[in-house]
C-alpha positions in Angstrom: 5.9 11.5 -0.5 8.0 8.6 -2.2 7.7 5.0 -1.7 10.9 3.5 -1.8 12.0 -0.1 -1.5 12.9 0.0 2.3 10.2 1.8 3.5 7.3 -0.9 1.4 9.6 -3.6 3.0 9.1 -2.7 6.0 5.4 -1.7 5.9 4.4 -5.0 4.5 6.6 -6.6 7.6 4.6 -4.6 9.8 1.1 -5.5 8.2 2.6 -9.4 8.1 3.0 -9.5 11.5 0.9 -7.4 13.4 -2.4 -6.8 10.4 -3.4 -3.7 9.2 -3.5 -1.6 12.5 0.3 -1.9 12.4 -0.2 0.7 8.9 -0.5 4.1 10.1 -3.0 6.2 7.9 -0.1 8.0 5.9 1.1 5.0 5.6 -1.4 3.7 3.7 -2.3 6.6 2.0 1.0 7.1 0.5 0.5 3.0 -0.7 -3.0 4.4 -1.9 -1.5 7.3 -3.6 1.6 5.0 -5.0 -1.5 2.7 -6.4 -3.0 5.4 -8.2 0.1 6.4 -9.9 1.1 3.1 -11.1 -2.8 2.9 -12.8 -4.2 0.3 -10.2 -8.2 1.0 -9.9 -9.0 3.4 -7.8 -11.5 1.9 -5.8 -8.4 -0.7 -4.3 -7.3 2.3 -3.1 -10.3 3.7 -1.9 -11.0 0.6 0.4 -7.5 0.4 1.7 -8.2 3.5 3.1 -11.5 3.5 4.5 -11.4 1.6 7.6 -15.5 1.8 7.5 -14.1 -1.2 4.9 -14.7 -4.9 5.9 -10.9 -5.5 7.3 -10.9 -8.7 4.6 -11.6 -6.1 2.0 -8.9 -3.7 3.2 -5.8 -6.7 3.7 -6.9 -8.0 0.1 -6.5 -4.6 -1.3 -3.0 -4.1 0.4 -1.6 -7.8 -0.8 -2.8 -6.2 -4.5 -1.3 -3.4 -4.7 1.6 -4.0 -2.5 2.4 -6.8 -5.0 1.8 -4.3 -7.9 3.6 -1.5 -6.8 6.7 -3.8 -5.7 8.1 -4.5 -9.5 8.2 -0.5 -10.1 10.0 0.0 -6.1 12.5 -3.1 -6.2 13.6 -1.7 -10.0 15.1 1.2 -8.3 12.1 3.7 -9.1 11.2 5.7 -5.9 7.2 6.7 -6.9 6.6 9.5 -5.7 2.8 9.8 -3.9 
């Protein structure tokens, strides 16, 4: 799957106004995959994911790698996941 501009825009405008439970889990897996690719630690990825996570845990691990996978998106790269 790719991770383009749009479609992180509107995922974190989702998760802004209405929290994590407004992410689906492909939708987060495709940002957990995305992280991964762009060299993030696994492990941010790993507890975006697991919802067995303290949610604190999981919406500090979406701000990070929302805001590192953002440069690579809003340059025009589509990631692919």
């Amino acid at each position: 799957m790719t991770l383009t501009r749009t479609a992180l825009e509107g995922l974190a405008r989702r998760v802004a106004e209405s929290g994590l439970a407004a992410a689906t889990p492909a939708d987060l897996n495709v940002l957990a995959e995305t992280a991964q690719v762009v060299g993030l630690n696994p492990v941010l990825a790993e507890v975006l994911v697991d919802p067995s996570e303290p949610l604190v845990a999981r919406e500090r691990a979406f701000s990070v790698i929302a805001c590192a996978v953002s440069g690579p998106v809003r340059s025009g790269v589509a990631l692919a996941a």
